[in-house]
C-alpha positions in Angstrom: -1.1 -10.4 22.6 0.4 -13.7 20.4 -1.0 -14.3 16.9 -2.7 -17.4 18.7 -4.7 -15.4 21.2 -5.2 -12.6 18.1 -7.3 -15.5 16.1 -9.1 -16.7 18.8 -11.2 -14.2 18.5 -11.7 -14.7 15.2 -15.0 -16.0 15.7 -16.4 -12.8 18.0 -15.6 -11.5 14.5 -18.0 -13.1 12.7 -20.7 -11.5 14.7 -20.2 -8.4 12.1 -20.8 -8.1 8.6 -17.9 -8.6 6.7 -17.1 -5.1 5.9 -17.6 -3.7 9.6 -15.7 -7.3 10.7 -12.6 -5.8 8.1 -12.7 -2.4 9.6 -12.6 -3.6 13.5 -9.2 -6.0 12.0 -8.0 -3.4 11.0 -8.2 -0.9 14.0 -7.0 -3.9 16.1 -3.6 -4.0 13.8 -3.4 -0.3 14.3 -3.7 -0.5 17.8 -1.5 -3.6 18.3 -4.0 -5.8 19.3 -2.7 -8.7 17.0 0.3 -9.5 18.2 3.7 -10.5 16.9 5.5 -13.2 15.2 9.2 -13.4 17.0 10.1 -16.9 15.9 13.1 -16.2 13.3 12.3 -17.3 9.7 13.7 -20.6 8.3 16.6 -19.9 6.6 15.3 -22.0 4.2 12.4 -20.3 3.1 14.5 -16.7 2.5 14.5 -15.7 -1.1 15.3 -13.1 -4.3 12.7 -12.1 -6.5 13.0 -9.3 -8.9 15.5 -8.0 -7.9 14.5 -7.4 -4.1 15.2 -10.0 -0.7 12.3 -11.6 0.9 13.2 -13.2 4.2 10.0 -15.6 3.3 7.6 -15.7 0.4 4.5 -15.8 2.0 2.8 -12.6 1.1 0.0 -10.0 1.9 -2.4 -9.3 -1.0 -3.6 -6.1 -1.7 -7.1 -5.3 -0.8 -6.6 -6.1 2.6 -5.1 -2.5 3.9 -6.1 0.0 0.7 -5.3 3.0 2.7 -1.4 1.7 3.8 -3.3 2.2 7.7 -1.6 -0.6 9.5 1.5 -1.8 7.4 3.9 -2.2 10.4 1.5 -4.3 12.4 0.5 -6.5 9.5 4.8 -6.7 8.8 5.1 -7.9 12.4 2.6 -10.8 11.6 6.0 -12.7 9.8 4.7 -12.1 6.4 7.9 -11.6 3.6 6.2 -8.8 1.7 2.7 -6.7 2.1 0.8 -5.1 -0.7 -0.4 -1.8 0.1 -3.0 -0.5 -1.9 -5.1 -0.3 -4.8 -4.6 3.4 -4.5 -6.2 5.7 -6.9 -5.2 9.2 -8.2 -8.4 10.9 -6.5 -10.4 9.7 -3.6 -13.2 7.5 -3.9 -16.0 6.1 -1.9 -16.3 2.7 -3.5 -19.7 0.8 -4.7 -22.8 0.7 -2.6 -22.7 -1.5 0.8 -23.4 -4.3 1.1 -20.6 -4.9 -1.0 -18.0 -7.6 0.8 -19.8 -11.3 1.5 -18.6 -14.0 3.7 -18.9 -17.7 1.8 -18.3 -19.2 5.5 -19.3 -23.0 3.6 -16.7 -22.1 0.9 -14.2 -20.3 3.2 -14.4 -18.0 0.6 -15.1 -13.8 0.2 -16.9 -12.4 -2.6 -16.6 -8.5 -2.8 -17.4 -5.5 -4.7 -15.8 -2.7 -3.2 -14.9 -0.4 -6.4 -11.2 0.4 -5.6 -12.5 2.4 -2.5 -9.7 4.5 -1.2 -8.6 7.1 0.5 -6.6 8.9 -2.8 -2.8 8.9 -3.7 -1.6 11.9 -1.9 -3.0 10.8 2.1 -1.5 6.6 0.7 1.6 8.2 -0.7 2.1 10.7 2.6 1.6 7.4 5.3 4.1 5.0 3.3 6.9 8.1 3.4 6.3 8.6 7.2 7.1 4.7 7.2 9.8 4.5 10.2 12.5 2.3 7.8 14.5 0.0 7.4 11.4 -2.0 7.5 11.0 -5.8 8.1 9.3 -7.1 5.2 9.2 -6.0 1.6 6.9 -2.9 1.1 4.3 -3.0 -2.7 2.3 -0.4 -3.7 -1.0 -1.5 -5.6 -2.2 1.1 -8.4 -5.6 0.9 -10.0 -7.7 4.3 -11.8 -10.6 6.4 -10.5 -13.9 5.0 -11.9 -14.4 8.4 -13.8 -12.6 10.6 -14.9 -9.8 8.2 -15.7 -7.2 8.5 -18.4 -5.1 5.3 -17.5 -1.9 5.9 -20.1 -1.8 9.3 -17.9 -2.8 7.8 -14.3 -0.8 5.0 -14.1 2.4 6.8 -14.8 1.5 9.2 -12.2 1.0 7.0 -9.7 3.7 4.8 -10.7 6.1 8.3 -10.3 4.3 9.5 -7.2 5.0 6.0 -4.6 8.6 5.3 -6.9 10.2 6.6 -3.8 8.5 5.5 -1.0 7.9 1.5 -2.5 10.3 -1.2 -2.9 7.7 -2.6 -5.6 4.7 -1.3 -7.5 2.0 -3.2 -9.8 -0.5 -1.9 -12.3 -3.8 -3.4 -11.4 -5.9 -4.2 -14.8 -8.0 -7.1 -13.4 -10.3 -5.8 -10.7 -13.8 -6.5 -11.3 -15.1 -4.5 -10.0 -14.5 -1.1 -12.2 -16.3 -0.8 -15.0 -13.3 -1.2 -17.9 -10.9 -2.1 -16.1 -10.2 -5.4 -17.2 -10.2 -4.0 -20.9 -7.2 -2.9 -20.1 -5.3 -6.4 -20.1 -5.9 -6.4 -24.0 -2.9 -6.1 -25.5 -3.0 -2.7 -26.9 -3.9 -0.9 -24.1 -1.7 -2.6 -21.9 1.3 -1.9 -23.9 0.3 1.4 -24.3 -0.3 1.6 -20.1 3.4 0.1 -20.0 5.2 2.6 -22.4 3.6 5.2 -20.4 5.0 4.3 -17.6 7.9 3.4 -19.0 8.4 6.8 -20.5 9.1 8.3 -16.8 10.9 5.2 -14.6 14.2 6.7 -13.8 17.2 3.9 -13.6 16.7 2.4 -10.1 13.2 2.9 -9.3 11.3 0.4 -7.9 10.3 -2.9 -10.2 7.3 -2.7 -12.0 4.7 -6.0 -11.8 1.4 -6.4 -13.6 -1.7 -7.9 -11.8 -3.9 -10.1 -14.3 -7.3 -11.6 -13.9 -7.6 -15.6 -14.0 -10.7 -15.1 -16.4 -8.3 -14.4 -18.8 -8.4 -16.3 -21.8 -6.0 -18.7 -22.7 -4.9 -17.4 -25.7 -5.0 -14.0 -24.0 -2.2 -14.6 -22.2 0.9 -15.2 -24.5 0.4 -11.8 -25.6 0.2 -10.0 -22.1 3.6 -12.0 -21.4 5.3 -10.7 -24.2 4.2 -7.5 -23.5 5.1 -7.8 -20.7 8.4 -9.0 -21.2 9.3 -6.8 -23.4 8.7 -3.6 -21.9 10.8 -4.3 -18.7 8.2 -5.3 -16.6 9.3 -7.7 -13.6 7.1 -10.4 -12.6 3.1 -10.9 -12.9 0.9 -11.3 -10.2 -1.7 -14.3 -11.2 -4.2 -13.4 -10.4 -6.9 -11.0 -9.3 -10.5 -12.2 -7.7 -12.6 -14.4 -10.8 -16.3 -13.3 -11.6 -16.4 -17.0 -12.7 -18.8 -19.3 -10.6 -18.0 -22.9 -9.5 -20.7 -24.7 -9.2 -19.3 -26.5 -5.9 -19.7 -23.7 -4.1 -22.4 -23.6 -1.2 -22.9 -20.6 0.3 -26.6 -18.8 0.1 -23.9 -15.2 -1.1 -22.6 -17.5 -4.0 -24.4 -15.0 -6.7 -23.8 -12.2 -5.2 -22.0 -9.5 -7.9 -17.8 -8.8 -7.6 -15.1 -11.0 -7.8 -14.5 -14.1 -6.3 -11.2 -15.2 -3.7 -10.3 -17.8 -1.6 -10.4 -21.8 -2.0 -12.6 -22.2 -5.4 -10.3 -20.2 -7.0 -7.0 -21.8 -6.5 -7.4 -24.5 -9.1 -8.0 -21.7 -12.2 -5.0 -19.3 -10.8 -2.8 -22.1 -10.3 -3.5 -23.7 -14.0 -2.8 -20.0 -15.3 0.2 -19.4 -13.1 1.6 -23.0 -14.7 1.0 -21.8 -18.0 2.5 -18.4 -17.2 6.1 -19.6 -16.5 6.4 -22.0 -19.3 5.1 -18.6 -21.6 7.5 -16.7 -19.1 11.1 -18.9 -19.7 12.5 -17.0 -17.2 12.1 -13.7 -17.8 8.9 -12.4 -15.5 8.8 -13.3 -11.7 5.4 -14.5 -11.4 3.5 -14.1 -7.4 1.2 -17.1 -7.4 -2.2 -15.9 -5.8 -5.8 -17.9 -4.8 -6.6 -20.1 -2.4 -3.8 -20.5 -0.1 -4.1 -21.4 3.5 -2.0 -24.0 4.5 2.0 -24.7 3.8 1.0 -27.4 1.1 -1.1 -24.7 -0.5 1.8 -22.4 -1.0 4.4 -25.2 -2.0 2.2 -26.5 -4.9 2.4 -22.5 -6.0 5.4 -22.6 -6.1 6.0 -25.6 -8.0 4.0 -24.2 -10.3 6.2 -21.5 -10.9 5.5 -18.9 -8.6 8.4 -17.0 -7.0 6.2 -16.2 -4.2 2.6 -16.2 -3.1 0.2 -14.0 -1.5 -3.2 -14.2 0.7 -6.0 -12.7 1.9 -9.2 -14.6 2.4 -7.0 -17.4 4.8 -6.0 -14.4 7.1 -9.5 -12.8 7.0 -10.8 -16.8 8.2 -7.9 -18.0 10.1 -6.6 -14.5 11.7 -3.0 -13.6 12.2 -2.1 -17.6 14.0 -1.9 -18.6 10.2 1.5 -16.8 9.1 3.5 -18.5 11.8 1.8 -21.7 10.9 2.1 -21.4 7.2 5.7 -20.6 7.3 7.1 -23.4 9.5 4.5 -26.6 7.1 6.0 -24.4 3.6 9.6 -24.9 5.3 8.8 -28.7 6.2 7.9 -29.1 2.9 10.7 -27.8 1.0 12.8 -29.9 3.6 11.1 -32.8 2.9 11.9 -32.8 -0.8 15.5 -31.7 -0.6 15.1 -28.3 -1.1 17.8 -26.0 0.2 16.0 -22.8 -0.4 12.5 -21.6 -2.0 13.9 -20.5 -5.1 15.4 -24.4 -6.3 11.7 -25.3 -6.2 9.9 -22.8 -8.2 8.7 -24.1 -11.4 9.8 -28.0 -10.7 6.1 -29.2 -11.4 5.2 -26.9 -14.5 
């Protein structure tokens, strides 16, 4: 089956609820129903970033496959990287269903899942049986039980636990949709997170990235930079799902509880990701997240100073037919402007 056949039954799809709808996608990946991107990547849309080779920058975000279940199928979609994860120390069950909402006016997803996962060691055993050298750069996503947690004890576990079996991993302190969680951003705790963590990374070990909210307040976020920056930290990912409401939005699920992805968000994230590379000068790789679907999408991202972007609620619309498509209107873009490669147009508009 081609991507192209893959999303035309996108719309058979929406005859589930969204969470049921998530779960048959990803069965499907498992059991190579959706197909395979075999058109070679524009040379021009290869790229470095932290340290690591992405032959594109188009992204998976995490959320999408928590459990690492399908991460070769979703790799042979085209995308440059896919984020595994959030992974937690000890299993979990997640909130109460309903908990995942289609905003089919907004082509947007609301959701409050609750970092519902399957735990660290079954994540951390499927990502080692991973047959490797794989074809697309491999993140782990790390986020703390909902009780229990100690996070300047977790996060360094985790962080040692999937050091060998991911080429990247990021601290998730912006979810929603844990009680706490986001407290975590404030600049205490965070450096206190980050010297944890940094108090067991060997030389070598994989990159460490920070995921941060777009609620964030402006002022807020000069200080997570420079924390940041100065703890060895690699690149921010901006951002996580907003609980913020635009009042454009349409849909009947627009007050639904969780955090908010998709289209309406990619205004906030990008303004934040702008403001995040001139904070940045250089030294964080920021991963521009929210609202892309379409090659123009990802290119403003980028001129805003992201490094490379990611989705989720495009693929969960569009199906699998959207990486292909993406890929080849990003490398007309870049074309069109000059650009010999991604990285000489990061950053041009911020």
């Amino acid at each position: 089956m081609t991507p192209r056949l893959a999303s035309a039954l996108m719309p058979l799809m929406r005859r589930f609820d969204a969470e049921t709808a998530h779960g048959l996608a990803l069965l499907a990946l498992r059991a190579g129903l959706s197909g395979a991107d075999r058109t070679p990547d524009d040379p021009v849309l290869a790229t470095r970033a932290f340290g690591l080779s992405f032959r594109n920058p188009i992204g998976l975000a995490a959320g999408f496959d928590k459990n690492a279940e399908a991460v070769p199928a979703l790799m042979r979609l085209g995308f440059g990287c896919v984020e595994t994860g959030t992974v937690t120390p000890r299993p979990q069950p997640g909130n109460p269903r309903p908990r995942l909402f289609r905003l089919m006016e907004d082509r947007a997803v609301i959701n409050r899942m609750g970092f519902n996962n399957g735990g660290l060691d079954a994540y951390r055993a499927r990502l080692a049986a991973l047959r490797r050298p794989l074809p697309a750069v491999l993140g782990g996503n790390i986020g703390v039980n909902k009780e229990g947690a100690v996070p300047e004890r977790d996060y360094p576990a985790l962080y040692a636990a999937l050091a060998p079996v991911a080429d990247y991993i990021v601290v998730n302190v912006s979810s929603p949709n844990t009680p706490g969680l986001r407290d975590l951003q404030g600049e205490e705790r965070l450096i206190g997170i980050l010297d944890a963590i940094a108090a067991v990374r060997q030389p070598g070990q994989p990159p460490l990235l920070v995921k941060i909210a777009p609620d964030l307040a402006d002022d807020a976020l000069g200080p997570v930079v420079e924390a940041c920056a100065a703890r060895g930290v690699a690149g921010l990912i901006i951002s996580n799902t907003t609980i913020a409401r635009p009042e454009t939005l349409r849909s009947r699920h627009r007050a639904e509880a969780g955090g908010l992805s998709g289209p309406p968000l990619f205004a906030r994230s990008t303004g934040m990701l702008r403001q995040a590379y001139r904070l940045s000068r250089g030294r964080l790789a920021l991963v521009g997240v929210g609202g892309v679907g379409s090659g123009a999408e990802a290119y403003a991202k980028i001129r805003a100073g992201a490094a490379l972007v990611q989705l989720y609620a495009a693929l969960a619309y569009d199906g699998p037919a959207l990486i292909p498509r993406l890929k080849a209107e990003l490398a007309a873009l870049l074309r069109r402007d000059g650009f010999a490669h991604v990285a000489d147009a990061v950053g041009v508009d911020a």
